[in-house]
VOZAVO-419247 format. One record per residue: x, y, z of N, C-alpha, C in turn; residue number from 1; residue in one letter. Coordinates in steps of 0.05 Angstrom, whole numbers, plus 32768, in hexadecimal, padded with zeros to 4 digits. Example, Ala and Ser with C-alpha at 12.3 -4.5 7.8 and 13.67 -1.06 7.14 Angstrom:
REM residues 2
{n_c1=8108; n_c2=7F8E; n_c3=809C; ca_c1=80F6; ca_c2=7FA6; ca_c3=809C; c_c1=8108; c_c2=7FBE; c_c3=809C; nufi=1; torba=a} $
{n_c1=8101; n_c2=7FD3; n_c3=808E; ca_c1=8111; ca_c2=7FEB; ca_c3=808F; c_c1=8102; c_c2=8001; c_c3=809D; nufi=2; torba=s} $
END
This chain:
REM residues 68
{n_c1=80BF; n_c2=83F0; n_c3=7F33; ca_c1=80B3; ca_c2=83D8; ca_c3=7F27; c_c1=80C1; c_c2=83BF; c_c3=7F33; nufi=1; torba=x} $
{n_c1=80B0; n_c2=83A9; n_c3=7F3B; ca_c1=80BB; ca_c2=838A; ca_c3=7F49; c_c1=80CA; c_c2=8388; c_c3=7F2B; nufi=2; torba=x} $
{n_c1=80DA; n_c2=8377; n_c3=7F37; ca_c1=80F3; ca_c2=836A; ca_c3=7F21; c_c1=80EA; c_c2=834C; c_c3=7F23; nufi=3; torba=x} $
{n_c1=80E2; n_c2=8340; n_c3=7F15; ca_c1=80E8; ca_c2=8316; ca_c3=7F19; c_c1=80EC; c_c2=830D; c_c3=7F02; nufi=4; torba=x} $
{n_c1=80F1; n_c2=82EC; n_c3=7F03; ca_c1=80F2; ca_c2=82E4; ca_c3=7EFB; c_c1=80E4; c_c2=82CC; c_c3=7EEF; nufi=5; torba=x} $
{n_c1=80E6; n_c2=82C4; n_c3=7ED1; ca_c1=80CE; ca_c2=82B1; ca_c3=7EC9; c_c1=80D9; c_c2=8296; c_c3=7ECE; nufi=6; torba=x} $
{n_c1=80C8; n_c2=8281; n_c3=7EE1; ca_c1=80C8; ca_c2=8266; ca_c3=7EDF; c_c1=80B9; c_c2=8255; c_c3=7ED4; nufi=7; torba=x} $
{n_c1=80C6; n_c2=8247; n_c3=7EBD; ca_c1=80B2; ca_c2=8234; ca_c3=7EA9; c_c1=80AF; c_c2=8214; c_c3=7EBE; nufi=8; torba=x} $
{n_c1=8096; n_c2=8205; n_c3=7EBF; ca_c1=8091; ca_c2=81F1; ca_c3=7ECB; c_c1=8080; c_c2=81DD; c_c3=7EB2; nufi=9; torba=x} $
{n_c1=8086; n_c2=81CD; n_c3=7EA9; ca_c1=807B; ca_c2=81BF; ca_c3=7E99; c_c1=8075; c_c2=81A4; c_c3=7E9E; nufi=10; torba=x} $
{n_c1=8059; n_c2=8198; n_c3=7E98; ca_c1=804D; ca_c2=8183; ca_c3=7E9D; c_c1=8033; c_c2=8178; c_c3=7E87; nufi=11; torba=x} $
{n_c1=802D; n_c2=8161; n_c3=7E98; ca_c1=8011; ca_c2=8159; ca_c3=7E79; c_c1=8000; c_c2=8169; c_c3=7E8C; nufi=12; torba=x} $
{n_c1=7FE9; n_c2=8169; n_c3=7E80; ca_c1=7FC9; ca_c2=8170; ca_c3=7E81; c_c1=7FBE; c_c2=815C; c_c3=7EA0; nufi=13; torba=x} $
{n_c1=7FCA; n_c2=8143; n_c3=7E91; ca_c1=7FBD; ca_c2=8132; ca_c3=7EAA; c_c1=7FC8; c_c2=813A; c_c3=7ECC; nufi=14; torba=x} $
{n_c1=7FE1; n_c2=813A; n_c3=7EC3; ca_c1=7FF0; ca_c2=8148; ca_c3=7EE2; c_c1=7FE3; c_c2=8166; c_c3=7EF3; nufi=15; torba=x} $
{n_c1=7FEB; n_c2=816C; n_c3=7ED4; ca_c1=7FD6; ca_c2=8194; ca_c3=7EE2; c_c1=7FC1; c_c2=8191; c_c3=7EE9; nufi=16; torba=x} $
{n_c1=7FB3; n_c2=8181; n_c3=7EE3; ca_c1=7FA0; ca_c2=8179; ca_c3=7EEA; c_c1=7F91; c_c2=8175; c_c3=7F08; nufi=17; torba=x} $
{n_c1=7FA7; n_c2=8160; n_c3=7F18; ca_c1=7FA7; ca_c2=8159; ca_c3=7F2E; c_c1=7FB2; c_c2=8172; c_c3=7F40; nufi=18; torba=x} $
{n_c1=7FC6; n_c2=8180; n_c3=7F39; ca_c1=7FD3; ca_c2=8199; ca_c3=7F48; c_c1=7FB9; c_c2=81AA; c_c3=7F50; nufi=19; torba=x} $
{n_c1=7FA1; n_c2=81A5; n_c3=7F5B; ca_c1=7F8D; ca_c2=81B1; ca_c3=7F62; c_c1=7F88; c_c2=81CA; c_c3=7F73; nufi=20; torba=x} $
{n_c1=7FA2; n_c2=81D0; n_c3=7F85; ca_c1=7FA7; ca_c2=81E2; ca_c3=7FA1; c_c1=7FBB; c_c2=81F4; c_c3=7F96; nufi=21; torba=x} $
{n_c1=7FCC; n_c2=81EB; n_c3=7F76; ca_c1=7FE1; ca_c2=81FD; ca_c3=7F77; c_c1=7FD5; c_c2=821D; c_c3=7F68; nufi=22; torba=x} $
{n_c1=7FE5; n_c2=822A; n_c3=7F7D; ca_c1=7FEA; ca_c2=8248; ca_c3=7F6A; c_c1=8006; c_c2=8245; c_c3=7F60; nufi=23; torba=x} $
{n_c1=8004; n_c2=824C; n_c3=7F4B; ca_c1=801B; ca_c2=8255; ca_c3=7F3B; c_c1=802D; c_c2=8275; c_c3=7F46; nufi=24; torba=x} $
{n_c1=8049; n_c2=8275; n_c3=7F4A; ca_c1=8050; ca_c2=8294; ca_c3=7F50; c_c1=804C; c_c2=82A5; c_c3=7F39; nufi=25; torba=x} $
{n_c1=804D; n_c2=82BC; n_c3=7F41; ca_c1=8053; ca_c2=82CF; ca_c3=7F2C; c_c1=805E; c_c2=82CC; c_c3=7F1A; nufi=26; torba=x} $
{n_c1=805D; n_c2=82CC; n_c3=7EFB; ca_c1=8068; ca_c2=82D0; ca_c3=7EF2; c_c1=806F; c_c2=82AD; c_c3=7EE3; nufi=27; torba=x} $
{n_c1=806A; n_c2=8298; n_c3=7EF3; ca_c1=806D; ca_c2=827A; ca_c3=7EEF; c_c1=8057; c_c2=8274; c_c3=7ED6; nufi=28; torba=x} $
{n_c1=8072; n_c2=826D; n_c3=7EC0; ca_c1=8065; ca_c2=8262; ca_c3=7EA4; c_c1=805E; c_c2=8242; c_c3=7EA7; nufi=29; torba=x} $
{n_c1=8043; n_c2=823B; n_c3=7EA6; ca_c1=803A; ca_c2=821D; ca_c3=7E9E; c_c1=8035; c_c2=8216; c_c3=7E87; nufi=30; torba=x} $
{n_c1=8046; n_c2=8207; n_c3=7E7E; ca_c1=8044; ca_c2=81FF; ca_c3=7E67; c_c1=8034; c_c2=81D7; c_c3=7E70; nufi=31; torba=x} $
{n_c1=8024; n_c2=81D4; n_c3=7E5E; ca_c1=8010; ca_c2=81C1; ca_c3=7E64; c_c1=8022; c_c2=81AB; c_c3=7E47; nufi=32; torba=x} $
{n_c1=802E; n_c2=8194; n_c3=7E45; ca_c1=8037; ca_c2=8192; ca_c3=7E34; c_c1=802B; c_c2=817C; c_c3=7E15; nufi=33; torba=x} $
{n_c1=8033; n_c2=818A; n_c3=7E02; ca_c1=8021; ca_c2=8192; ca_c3=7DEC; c_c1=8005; c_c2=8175; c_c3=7DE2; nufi=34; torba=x} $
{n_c1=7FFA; n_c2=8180; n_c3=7DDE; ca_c1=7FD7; ca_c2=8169; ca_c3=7DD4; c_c1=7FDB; c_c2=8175; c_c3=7DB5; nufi=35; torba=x} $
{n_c1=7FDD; n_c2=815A; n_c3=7DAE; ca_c1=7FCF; ca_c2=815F; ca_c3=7D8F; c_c1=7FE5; c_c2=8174; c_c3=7D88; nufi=36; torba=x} $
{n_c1=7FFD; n_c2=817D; n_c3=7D88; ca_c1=8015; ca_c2=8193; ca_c3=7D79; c_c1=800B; c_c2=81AF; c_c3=7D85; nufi=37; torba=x} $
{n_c1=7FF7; n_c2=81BD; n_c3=7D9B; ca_c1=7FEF; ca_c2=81CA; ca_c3=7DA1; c_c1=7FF8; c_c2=81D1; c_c3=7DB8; nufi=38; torba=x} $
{n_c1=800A; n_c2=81E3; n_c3=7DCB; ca_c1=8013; ca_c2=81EC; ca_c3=7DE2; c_c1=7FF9; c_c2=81FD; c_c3=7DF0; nufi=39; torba=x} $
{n_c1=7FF8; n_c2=81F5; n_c3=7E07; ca_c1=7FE6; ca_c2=8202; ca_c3=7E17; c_c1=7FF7; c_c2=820A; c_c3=7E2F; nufi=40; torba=x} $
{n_c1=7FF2; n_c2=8228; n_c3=7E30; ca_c1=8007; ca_c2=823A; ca_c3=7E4B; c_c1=7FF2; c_c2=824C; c_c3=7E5E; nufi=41; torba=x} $
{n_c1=7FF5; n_c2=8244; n_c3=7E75; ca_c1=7FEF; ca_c2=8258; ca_c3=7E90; c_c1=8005; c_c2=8268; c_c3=7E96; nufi=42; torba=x} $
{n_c1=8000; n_c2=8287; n_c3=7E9F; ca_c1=8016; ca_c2=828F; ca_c3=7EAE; c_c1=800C; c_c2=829D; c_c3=7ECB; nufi=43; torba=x} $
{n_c1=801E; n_c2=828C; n_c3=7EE1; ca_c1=800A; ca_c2=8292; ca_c3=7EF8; c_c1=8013; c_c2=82B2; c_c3=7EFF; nufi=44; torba=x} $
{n_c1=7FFB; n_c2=82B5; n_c3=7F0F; ca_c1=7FF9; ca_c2=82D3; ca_c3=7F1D; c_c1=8001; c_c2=82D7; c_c3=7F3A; nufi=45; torba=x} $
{n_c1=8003; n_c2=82B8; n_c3=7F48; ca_c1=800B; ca_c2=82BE; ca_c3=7F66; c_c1=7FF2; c_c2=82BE; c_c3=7F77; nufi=46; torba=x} $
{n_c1=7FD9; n_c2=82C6; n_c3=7F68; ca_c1=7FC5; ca_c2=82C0; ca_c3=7F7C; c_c1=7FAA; c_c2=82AC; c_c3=7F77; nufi=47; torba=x} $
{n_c1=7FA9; n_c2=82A1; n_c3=7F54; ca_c1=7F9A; ca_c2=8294; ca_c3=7F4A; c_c1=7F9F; c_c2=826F; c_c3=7F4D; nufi=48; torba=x} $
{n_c1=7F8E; n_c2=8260; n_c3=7F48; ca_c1=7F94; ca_c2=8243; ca_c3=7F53; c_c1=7FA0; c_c2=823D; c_c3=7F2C; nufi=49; torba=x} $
{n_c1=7FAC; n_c2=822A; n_c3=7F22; ca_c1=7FA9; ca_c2=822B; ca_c3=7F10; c_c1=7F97; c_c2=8226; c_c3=7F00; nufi=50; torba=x} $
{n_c1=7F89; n_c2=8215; n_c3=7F06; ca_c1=7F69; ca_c2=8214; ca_c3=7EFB; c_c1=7F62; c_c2=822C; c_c3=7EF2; nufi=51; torba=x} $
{n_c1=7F67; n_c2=823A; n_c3=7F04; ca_c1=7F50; ca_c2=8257; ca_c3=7F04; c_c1=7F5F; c_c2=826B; c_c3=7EED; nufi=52; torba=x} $
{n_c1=7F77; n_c2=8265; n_c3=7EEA; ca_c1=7F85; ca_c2=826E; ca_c3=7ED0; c_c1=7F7B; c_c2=826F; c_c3=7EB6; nufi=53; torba=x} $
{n_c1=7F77; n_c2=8284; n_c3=7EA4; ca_c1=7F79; ca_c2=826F; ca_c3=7E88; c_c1=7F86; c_c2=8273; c_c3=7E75; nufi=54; torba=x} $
{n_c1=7F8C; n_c2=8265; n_c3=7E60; ca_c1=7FA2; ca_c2=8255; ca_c3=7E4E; c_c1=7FAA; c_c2=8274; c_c3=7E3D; nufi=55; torba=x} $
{n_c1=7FBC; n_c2=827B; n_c3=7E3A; ca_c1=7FC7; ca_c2=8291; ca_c3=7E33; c_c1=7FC8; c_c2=8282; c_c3=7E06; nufi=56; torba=x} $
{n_c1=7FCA; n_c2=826D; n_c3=7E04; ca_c1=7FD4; ca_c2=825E; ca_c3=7DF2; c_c1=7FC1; c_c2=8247; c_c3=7DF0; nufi=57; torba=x} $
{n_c1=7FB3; n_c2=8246; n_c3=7DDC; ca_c1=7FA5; ca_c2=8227; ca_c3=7DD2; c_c1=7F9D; c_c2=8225; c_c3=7DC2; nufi=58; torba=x} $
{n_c1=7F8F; n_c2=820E; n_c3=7DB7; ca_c1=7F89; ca_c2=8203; ca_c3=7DA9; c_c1=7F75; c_c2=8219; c_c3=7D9C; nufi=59; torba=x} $
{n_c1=7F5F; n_c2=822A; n_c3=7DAA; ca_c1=7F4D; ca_c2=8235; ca_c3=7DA6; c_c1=7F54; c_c2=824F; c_c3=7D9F; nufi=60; torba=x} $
{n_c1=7F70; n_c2=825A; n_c3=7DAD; ca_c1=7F71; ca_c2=8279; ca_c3=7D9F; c_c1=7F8A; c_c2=8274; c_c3=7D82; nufi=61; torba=x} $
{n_c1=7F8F; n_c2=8258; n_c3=7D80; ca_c1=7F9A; ca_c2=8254; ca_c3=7D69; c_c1=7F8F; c_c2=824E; c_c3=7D4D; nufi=62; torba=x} $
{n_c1=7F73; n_c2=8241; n_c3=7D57; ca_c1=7F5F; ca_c2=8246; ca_c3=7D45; c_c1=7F51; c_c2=8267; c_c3=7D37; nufi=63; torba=x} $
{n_c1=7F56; n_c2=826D; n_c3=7D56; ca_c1=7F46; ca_c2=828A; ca_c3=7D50; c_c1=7F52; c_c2=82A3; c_c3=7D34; nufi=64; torba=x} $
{n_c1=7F6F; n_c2=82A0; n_c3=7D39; ca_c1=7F7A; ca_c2=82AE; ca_c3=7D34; c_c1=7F85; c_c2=82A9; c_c3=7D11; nufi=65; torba=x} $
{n_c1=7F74; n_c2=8291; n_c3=7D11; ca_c1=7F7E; ca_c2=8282; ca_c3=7CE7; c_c1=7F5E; c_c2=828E; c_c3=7CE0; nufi=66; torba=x} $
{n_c1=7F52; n_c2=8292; n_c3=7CEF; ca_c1=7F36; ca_c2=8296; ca_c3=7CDB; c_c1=7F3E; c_c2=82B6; c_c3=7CD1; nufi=67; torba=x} $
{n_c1=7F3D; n_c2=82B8; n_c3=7CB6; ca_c1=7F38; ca_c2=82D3; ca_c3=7CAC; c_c1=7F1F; c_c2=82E5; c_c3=7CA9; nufi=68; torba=x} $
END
């Protein structure tokens, strides 16, 4: 099994935004930093743009998960 390690990169929405070309490495935690008390996280794969990522953490699976 590969051995690595995790690198956290944190920024706003508006910045990630503009990072249009980046792939994230393996294993690279994005943390998008927080809207409204809500954290939104990518974790890149090494071959996806981040865009093309999606949010492991939001607003929407934090909703999801209070409905009984």
């Amino acid at each position: 099994m590969e051995k690595s390690s995790a690198v956290i990169k944190t920024d706003t929405a508006e910045n990630w935004a503009k990072a249009i070309n980046y792939t994230p490495d393996k294993f690279t935690i994005i943390v998008y930093e927080f809207e409204h008390d809500v954290p939104k996280i990518k974790i890149g794969d090494g071959i996806h743009k981040l865009s093309e990522l999606p949010f492991l953490y939001s607003k929407e699976v934090v909703a999801e998960t209070l409905v009984l």
